[in-house]
C-alpha positions as CSV (number, residue, x, y, z in Angstrom):
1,X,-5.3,-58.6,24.3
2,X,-3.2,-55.6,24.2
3,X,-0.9,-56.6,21.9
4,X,-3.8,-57.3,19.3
5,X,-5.1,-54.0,20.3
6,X,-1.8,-52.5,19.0
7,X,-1.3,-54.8,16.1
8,X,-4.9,-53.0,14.5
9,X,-4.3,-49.8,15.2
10,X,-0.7,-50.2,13.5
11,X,-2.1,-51.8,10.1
12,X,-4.8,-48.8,10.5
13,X,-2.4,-46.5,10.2
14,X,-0.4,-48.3,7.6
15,X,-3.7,-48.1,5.5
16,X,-4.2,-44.4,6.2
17,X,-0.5,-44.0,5.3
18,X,-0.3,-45.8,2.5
19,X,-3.5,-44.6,0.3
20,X,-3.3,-41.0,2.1
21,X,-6.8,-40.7,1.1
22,X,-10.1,-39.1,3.1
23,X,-13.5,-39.7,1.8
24,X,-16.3,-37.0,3.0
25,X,-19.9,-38.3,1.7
26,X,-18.5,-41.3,0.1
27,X,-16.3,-44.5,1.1
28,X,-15.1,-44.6,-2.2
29,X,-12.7,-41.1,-3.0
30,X,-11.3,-40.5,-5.9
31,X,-7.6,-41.9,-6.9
32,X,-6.5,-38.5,-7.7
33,X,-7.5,-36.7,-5.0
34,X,-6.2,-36.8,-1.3
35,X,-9.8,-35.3,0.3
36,X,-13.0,-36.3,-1.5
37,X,-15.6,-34.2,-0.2
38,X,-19.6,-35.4,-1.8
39,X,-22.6,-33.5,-1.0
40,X,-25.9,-32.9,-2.6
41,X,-27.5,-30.4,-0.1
42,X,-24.4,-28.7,1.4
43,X,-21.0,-27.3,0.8
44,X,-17.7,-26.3,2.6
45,X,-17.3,-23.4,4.5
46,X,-13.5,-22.3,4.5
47,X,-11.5,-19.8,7.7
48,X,-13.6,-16.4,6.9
49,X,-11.4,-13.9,8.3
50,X,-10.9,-10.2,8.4
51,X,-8.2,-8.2,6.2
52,X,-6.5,-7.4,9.7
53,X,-6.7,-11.1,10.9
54,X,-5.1,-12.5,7.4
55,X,-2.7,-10.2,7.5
56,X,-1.9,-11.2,11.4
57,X,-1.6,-14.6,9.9
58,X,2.4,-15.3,10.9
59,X,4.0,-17.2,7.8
60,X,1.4,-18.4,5.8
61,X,2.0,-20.5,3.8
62,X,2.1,-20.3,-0.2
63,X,-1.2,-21.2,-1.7
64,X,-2.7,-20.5,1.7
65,X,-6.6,-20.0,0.7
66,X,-9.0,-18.0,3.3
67,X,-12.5,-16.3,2.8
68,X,-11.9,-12.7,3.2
69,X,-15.0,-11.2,5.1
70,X,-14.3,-7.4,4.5
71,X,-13.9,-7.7,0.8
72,X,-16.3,-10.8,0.3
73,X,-13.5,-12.6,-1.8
74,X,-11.4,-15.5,-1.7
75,X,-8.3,-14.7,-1.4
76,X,-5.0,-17.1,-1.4
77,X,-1.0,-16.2,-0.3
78,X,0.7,-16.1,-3.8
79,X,3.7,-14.8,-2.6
80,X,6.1,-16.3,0.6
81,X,5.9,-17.0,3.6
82,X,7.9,-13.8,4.6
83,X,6.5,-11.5,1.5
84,X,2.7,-12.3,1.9
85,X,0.6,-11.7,-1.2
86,X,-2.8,-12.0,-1.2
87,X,-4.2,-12.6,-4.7
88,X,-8.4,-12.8,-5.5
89,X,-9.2,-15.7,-6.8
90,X,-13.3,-15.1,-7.6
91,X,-15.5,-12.9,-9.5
92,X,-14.5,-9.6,-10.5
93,X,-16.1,-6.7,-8.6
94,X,-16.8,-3.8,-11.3
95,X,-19.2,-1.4,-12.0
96,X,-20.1,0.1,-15.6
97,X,-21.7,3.5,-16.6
98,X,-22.5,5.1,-20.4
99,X,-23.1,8.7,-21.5
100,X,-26.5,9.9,-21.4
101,X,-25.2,13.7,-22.4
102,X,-25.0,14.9,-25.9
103,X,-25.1,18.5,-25.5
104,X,-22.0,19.6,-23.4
105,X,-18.6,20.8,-24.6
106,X,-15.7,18.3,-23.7
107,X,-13.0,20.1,-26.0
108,X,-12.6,22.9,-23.3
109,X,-9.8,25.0,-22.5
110,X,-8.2,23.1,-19.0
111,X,-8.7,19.7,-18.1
112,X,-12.7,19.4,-17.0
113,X,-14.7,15.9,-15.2
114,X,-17.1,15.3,-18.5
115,X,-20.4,13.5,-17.5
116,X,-19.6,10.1,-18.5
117,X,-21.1,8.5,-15.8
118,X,-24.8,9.1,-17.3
119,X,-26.6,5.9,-17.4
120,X,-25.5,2.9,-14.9
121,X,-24.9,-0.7,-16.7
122,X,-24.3,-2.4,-13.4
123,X,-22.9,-2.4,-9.8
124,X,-22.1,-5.2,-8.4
125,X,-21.0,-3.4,-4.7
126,X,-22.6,-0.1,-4.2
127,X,-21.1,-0.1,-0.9
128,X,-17.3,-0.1,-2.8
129,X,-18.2,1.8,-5.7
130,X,-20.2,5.0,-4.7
131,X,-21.0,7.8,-8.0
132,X,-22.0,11.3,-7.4
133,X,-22.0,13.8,-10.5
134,X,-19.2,13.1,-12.3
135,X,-17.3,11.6,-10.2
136,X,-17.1,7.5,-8.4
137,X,-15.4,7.4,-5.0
138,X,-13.8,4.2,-4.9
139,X,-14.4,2.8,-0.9
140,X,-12.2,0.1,-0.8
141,X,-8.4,0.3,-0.9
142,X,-7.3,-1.9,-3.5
143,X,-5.5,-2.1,-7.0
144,X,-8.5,-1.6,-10.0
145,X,-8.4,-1.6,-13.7
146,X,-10.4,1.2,-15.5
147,X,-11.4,1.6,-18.9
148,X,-12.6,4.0,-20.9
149,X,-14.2,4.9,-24.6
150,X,-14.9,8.1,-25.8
151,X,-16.7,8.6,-29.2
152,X,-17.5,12.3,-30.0
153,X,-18.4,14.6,-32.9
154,X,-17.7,17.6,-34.3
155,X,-21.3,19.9,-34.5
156,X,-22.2,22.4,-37.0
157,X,-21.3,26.5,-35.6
158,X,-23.9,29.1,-37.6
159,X,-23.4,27.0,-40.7
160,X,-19.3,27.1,-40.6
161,X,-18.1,23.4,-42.0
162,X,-14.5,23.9,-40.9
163,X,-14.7,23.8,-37.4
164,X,-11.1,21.7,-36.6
165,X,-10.8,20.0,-32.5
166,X,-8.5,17.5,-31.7
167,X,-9.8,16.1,-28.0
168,X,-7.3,15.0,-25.3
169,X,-8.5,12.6,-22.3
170,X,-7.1,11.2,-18.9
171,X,-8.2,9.6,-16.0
172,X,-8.6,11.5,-13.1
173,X,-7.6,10.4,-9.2
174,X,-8.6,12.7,-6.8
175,X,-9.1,15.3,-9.4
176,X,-5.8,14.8,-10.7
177,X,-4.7,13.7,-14.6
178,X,-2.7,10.6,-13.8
179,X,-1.4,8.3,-16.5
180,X,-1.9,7.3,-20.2
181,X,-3.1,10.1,-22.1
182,X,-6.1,9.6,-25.0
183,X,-5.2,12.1,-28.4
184,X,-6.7,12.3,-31.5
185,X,-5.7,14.3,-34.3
186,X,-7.8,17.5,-36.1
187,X,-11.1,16.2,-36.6
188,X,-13.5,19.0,-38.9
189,X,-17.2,19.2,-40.3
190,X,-16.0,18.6,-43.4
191,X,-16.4,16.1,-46.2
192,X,-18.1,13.6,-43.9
193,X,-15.0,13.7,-41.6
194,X,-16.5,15.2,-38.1
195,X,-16.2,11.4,-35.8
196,X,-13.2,10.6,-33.7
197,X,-12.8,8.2,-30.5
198,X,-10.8,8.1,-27.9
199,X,-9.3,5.0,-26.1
200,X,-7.7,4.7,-22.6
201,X,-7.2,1.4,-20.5
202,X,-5.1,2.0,-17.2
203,X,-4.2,0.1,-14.0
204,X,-3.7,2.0,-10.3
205,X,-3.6,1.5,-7.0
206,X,-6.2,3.6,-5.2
207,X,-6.8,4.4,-1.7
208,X,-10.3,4.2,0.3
209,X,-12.1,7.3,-0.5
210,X,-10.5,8.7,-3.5
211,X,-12.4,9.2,-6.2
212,X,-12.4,8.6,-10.4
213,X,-13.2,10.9,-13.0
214,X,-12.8,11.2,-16.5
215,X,-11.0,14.8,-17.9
216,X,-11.0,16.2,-21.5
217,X,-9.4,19.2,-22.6
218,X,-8.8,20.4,-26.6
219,X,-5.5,19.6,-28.0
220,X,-5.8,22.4,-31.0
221,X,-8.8,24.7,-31.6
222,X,-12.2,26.0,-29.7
223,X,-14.5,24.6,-31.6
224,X,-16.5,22.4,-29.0
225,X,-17.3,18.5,-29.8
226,X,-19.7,16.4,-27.8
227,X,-20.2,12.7,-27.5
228,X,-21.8,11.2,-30.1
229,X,-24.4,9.7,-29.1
230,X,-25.9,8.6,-26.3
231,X,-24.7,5.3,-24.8
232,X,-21.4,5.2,-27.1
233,X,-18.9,6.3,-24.4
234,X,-18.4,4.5,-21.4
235,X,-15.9,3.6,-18.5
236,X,-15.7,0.1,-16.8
237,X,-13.8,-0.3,-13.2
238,X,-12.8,-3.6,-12.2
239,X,-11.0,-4.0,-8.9
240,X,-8.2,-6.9,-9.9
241,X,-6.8,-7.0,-6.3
């Protein structure tokens, strides 16, 4: 009896060996696939830890995949097993805004915040991205990608049709120019020729509770410019890691 006993549980295990295959919500899985997993009221529920408890993860392994609870992401080791990396793997987290101001100078004489962040396009965290003024404190430490347009014009001063500016941008960390500068050259009222834009796409790694800005100064004269119009300047922050 025992030996029969044996002899089924050995060509069991043969079986399992040999098509290495699990079926979840179906007895027939897929050839391709080593867990078949078939629902049409639930899903799957995978290890939701805590930035502290991943990172207290010893070795994990590459491809390692974990729900990150702090950050509500997926997250999966693309690096070693003794250089972690985690990596996102779903949706980007970003937040848009556009001008609403028309009126106020951004050609100025030092580096000055410009009010960019006028009308809101969406947020998809307000509790990571938090605006205020002219400035967005980013709450969550993490590496983002920021974007910005700038379209402005040259207006009229007491008549004068020769009013030259040539704006300068950068993004500002703390209140700090950091990175790519935007440049145009002279831009006048004159001849049709007072529209210039300015263009400035950047990556950086940015600590909990810093915050983002957008500075303008003049390259050349002191003729002021101002956007253009409303909604055609804007700046997009995505958080890529």
């Amino acid at each position: 009896m025992k030996k029969t006993a044996y002899l089924i549980i050995l060509l069991c295990c043969s079986y399992y060996y040999s098509a290495a295959q699990v079926g979840i919500g179906t007895t027939t899985p897929d050839a391709s696939s080593i867990l078949d997993v078939e629902s049409t009221d639930k899903g799957i529920l995978l290890p939701r830890l805590t930035t502290a408890e991943i990172n207290a993860i010893t070795n994990p392994a590459n491809g390692l995949t974990v729900y990150n609870s702090d950050i509500k992401e997926f997250q999966f080791n693309c690096g070693t097993t003794a250089t972690p990396d985690w990596s996102k793997i779903s949706h980007p987290i970003s937040v848009k805004y556009s001008n609403s101001n028309t009126t106020t100078n951004i050609n100025s004489a030092a580096y000055t915040n410009i009010p960019i962040f006028g009308n809101l396009g969406w947020n998809d965290d307000t509790t990571m991205y938090n605006q205020s003024g002219n400035t967005l404190t980013i709450n969550t430490t993490g590496r983002y990608k920021i974007a910005v347009n700038i379209a402005y014009r040259v207006p009229s001063i007491s008549g004068s049709s020769d009013q030259r500016v040539s704006v300068e941008a950068q993004i500002a960390i703390n209140g700090t120019p950091t990175g790519a500068i935007g440049n145009t050259g002279y831009v006048r009222l004159a001849n049709g020729h007072n529209e210039a834009s300015l263009h400035i796409t950047e990556v950086f790694n940015i600590t909990a509770g810093q915050t983002i800005s957008v500075q303008t100064r003049r390259g050349g004269n002191s003729a002021p410019a101002n956007f253009r119009s409303s909604g055609t300047s804007n700046i997009y922050i995505e958080r890529i890691k």
